[in-house]
C-alpha positions in Angstrom: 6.4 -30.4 4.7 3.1 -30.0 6.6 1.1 -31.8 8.9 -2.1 -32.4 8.2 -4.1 -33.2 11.3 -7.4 -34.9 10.6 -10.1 -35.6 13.7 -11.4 -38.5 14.7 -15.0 -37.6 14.0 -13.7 -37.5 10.4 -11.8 -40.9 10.0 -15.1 -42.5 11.7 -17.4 -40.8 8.6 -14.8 -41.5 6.0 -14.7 -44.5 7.3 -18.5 -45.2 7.7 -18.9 -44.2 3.7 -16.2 -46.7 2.7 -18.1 -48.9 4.4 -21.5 -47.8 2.7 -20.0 -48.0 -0.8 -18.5 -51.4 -0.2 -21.7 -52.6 0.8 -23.6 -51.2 -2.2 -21.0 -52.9 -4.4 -21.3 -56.3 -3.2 -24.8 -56.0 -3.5 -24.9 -54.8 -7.0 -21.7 -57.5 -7.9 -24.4 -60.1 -6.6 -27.2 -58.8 -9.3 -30.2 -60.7 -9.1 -27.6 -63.5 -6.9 -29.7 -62.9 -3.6 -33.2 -62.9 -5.1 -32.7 -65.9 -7.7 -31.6 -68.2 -4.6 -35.1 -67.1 -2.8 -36.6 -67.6 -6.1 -35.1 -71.3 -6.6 -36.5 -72.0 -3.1 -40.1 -71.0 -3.6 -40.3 -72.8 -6.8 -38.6 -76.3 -4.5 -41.4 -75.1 -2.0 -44.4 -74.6 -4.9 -43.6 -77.7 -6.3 -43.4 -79.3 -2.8 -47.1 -77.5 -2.3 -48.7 -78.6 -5.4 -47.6 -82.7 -4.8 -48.6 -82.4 -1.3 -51.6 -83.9 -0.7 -49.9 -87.4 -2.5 -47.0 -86.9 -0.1 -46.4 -88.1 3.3 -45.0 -85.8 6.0 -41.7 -87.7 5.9 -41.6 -87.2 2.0 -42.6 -83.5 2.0 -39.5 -83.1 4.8 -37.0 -85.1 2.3 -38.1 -83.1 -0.7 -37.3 -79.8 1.0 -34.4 -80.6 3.0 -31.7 -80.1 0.7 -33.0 -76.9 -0.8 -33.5 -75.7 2.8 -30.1 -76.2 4.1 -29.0 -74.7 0.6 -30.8 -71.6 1.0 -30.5 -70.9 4.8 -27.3 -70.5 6.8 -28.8 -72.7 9.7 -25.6 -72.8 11.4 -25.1 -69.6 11.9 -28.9 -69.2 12.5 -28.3 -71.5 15.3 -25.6 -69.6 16.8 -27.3 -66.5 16.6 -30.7 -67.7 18.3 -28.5 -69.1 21.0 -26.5 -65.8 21.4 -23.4 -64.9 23.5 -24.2 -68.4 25.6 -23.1 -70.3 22.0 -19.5 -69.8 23.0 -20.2 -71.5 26.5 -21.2 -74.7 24.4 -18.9 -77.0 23.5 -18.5 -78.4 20.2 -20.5 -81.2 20.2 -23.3 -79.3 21.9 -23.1 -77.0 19.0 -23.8 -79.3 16.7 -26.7 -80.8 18.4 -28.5 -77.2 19.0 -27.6 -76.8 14.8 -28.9 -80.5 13.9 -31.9 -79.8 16.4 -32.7 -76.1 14.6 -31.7 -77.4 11.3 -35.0 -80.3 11.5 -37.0 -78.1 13.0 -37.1 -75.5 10.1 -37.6 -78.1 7.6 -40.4 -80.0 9.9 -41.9 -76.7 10.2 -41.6 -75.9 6.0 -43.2 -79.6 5.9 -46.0 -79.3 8.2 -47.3 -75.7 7.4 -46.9 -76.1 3.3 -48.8 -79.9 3.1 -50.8 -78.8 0.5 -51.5 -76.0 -2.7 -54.9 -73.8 -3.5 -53.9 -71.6 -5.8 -51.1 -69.6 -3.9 -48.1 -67.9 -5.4 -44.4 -66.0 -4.5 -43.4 -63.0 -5.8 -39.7 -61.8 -5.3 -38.6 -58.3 -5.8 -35.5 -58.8 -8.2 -33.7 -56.1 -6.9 -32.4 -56.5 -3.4 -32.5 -53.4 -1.0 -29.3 -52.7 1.0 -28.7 -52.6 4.4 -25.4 -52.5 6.5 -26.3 -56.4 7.9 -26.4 -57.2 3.7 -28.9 -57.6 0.9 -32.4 -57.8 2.2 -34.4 -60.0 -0.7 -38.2 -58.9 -0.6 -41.1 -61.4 -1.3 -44.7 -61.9 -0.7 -46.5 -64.8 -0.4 -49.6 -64.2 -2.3 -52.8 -66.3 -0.8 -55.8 -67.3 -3.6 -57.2 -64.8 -1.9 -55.1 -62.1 -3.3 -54.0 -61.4 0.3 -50.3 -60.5 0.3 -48.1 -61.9 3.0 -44.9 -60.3 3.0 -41.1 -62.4 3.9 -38.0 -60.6 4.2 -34.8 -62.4 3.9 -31.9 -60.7 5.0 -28.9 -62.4 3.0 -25.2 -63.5 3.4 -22.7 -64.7 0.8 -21.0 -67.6 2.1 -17.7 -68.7 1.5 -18.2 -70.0 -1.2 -20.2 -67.7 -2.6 -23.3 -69.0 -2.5 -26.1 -66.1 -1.4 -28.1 -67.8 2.0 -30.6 -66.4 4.1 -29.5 -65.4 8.0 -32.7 -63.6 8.6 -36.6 -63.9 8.0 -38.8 -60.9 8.8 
């Protein structure tokens, strides 16, 4: 019998391409998964848009609320913007920085969309891979024509529902 001696260097890149392939997989398992949640949300968001000038703050923030804690991970948003400190917290602390971050987003989604002249979203169907996961492209597209591009870098939860941990 022989011995087959194989370096380090080489587990690592076999390693490293597993960990490629297993990437691409998921994201082509997910299809259209990642981009159809950050299409549900803009349609939430353009509906939100269009009604807003006969809705209140407080009604805009209702309307969007579920749909944003469905389409973002805030939690572990949270514990990412907090950092290596998150660990420090104690539980209940945790869930106060979360609650706290959680009504922020969905203030700021209120406040900045309060109203609709003609805008629009386009989402690239086809996610683009990257070793932190799916990375939905989309552009807000001003009456104007002016493009404004949003990134969302995307996680399937444990349930299996795609949700956005990332906005560039």
């Amino acid at each position: 019998m022989s011995t087959i001696t194989v370096s380090r260097r080489t587990l690592l890149t076999i390693a490293a391409g597993f960990a490629v392939a297993r990437q691409r997989a998921m994201a082509a398992d997910a299809g259209g998964a990642p981009a159809a949640a950050i299409q549900h949300f803009y349609d939430v968001l353009l509906g939100v848009m269009k009604d807003a000038k006969g809705l209140s703050f407080d009604q805009r923030f209702q309307r969007l609320a579920p749909t944003i804690t469905q389409t973002y991970n805030l939690a572990l948003m949270s514990r990412l913007s907090v950092g290596p400190g998150w660990a420090q917290l104690s539980p209940a602390q945790q869930q106060s920085l979360t609650t706290a971050f959680s009504n922020y987003t969905i203030a700021e989604y209120a406040s900045q969309f309060d109203g609709y002249s003609g805008e629009r979203f386009e989402v690239d169907p086809a996610p683009t891979t990257s070793p932190n996961g799916p990375i939905v492209q989309s552009s807000l597209v001003k009456s104007t024509g002016e493009k404004v591009a949003l990134n969302y870098l995307m996680r399937q939860g444990g349930d299996g529902a795609w949700q956005v941990i990332d906005v560039t």
